[in-house]
C-alpha positions, 0 to 999 in steps of 0.5 A: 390769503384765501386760506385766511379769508375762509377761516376767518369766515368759518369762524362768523359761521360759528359765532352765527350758530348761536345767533336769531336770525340763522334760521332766516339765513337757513331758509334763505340758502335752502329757497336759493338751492330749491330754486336751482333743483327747480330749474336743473329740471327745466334743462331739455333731456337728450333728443332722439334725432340730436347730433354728438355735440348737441348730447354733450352740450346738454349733458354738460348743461345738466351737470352744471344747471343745479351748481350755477343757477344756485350760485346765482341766486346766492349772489343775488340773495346775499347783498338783499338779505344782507340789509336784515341779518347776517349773510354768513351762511350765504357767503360760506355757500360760494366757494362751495357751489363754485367747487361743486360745478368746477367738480362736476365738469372735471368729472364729466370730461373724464367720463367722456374720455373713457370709451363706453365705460358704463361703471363711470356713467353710473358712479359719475355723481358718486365720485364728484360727491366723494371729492365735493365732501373733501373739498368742502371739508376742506373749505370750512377748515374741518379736514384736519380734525377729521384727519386727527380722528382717522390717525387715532384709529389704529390696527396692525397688518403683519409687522407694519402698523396702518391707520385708518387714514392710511387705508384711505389714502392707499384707497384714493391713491389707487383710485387716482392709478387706476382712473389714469390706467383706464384713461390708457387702456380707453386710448389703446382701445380706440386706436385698436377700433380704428385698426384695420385688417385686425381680427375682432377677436384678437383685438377684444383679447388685447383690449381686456389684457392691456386693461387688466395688466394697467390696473395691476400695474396702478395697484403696484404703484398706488400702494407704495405711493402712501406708504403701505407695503405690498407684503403686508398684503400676502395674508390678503392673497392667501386668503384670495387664493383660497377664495379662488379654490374654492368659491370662486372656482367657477368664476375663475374657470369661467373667465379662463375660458372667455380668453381660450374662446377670443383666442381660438377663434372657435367662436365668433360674433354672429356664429349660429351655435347650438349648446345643448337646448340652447340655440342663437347667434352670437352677438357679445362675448364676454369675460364670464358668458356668451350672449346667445340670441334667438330668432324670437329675440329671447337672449341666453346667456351661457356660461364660457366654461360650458363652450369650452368643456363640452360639444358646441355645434357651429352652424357657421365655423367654417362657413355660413351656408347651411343645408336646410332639409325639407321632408315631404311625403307623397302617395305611391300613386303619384308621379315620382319625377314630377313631384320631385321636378316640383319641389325642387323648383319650389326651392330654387324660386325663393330668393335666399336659397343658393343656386350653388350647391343647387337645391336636390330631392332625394327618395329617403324611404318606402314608408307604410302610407307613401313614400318620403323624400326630402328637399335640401337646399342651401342658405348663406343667412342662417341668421334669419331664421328658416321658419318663414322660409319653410313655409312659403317653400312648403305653401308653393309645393302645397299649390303645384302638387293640388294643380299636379293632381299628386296627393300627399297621404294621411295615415290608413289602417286596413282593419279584418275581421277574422271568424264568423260574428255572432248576432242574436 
């Protein structure tokens, strides 16, 4: 029946199309659908200080304002105009905007469904407006002649013969598969978060495995759904082979090497590394490089395959205590003991230096203005930087060496002349 009814109505539509008074109908749904963008705007933008429900609320709102307000005025416009011209327009535009809104919504609760999926919030108005085109196509009784002129468009993959409406369908099955495989890997994903006792590591290793293994498994089975053979696609595999060989060898080496790194347990989130001139603690690793951030908040992202193929100093591997090594030099006048009693007790004042192992000076060398020692003390937070620390440490030693009368030596040259100097 509803089916009757809208090509019946597509047929008013057409017959309008040679009518005077399409232009009024024309802009008649265009100020109905301006007025809807208008008021979409009016819709208050998420808050700082608003709770979970609140931010959904409102961004179902947003998705729904533009859709529904428009549907409104549509209503309100058609029996109006309805009394001067012909309302075909108006009425083809009802089902259109009720399916646009019903689309919406389906597609915002699929993307709350998704644990962080970022390429869903970015896409979300891109698939609505894929699957809202088809219905509409659909609606105004255009779908089968596009699907006619997408079967005439004809080309051969190996032994099987494939139609452009083929490739399609496989594409939309796939995607159907694999948007059900990442609603899975979502759930396993938040049951894995709210497991306690498991490794961090261990657990994003078994997060991106189960994600990657459902989307090969939704592509095993998109595929036939439609009626394409996978054997069809060997060429294609070939040719990804080689791809892999070759220009996308580093890639590939990359992403092996962000799985032996979550394995191995080498490196860990907030593990102070140091890999060549980069040095920074870790805060994300990924399936191709490892974020690496620096005291003055600059992040480096450095590849997986250059931490696994060469030397990586982790300041924290085993443990998070580091050894921080302050040189200081002192005249040969001066009070060894006391400068030494000085400077360990500069050490032990500040509060983030351990007590155990307990803060030691050591006597390093004679040098040739004064003799150098070096205060060495232990920190558990490596993480915060040890510039500040320093300072305030070399400040208080500064401050009782000045009271101690012990005097920290500048460079000196002795110079002779040798030989009478001649003078006119």
């Amino acid at each position: 029946m509803m089916e009757k009814e809208l090509a019946s109505l597509w047929r008013e539509v057409l017959v309008d199309l040679r009518e005077p008074d399409l232009v009024w109908q024309l802009l008649a749904l265009a100020a109905c659908l301006l007025l809807a963008k208008l008021g979409e705007r009016l819709v208050p933008s998420r808050q700082a200080g608003d709770g979970r429900a609140w931010e959904l609320g409102r961004g179902g709102l947003k998705r729904l304002a533009f859709p529904l307000l428009a549907l409104i005025l549509v209503l309100i416009a058609r029996p109006v105009a309805q009394q001067w011209i012909h309302v075909t327009f108006l009425s083809l535009a009802l089902p259109l905007l009720s399916s646009l809104a019903v689309i919406r919504v389906v597609f915002y609760v699929l993307r709350l469904s998704f644990v962080e999926s970022a390429w869903l919030v970015q896409f979300e108005r891109v698939f609505a407006g894929l699957v809202w085109a088809i219905v509409a196509l659909h609606i105004t009784g255009l779908l089968p002649e596009v699907i006619d002129v997408l079967e005439s468009v004809k080309f051969s993959a190996g032994k099987q013969k494939l139609t452009l409406w083929n490739m399609l369908q496989g594409l939309g099955a796939v995607l159907i598969a694999v948007f059900l495989a990442l609603w899975l890997a979502s759930a396993i994903e938040a049951r894995l978060h709210a497991a306690e006792g498991l490794d961090n590591n261990l657990r994003v290793v078994l997060v991106r495995l189960s994600k990657a293994l459902l989307i090969l498994l939704a592509v095993l089975i998109g595929l036939p759904m439609v009626g394409i053979d996978l054997t069809t696609l060997s060429v294609f595999g070939g040719a990804l082979g080689v791809g892999l060989g070759f220009g996308l060898q580093k890639i590939a080496s990359n992403y092996v090497s962000g799985f032996i790194i979550l394995l191995d347990d080498s490196i860990r989130i907030g593990n102070i590394i140091t890999v060549g001139a980069d040095r920074g603690e870790v805060t994300r690793i990924t399936t191709r490089y490892t974020v690496l951030k620096n005291l003055d908040g600059v992040e480096a992202l450095v590849p997986n395959e250059l931490l696994v193929g060469s030397v990586v100093q982790n300041q924290s591997y085993s443990s998070p205590q580091v050894r921080i090594a302050q040189p200081v030099q002192v005249s040969y006048d001066s009070d060894l003991e006391r400068a030494m009693s000085i400077m360990a007790a500069a050490a032990k004042a500040q509060p983030r230096v351990l007590a155990d192992p307990a803060p030691a000076v050591l006597l390093k060398a004679f040098a040739d203005s004064g003799i150098n020692l070096e205060l060495g003390f232990w920190v558990g937070d490596p993480e915060l930087g040890v510039g500040q620390l320093r300072s305030d440490i070399n400040l208080a030693i500064w401050r009782e060496f000045k009271q101690a009368g012990i005097a920290i030596p500048f460079p000196q040259r002795e110079v002779r002349i040798l030989g009478g100097a001649e003078h006119d």
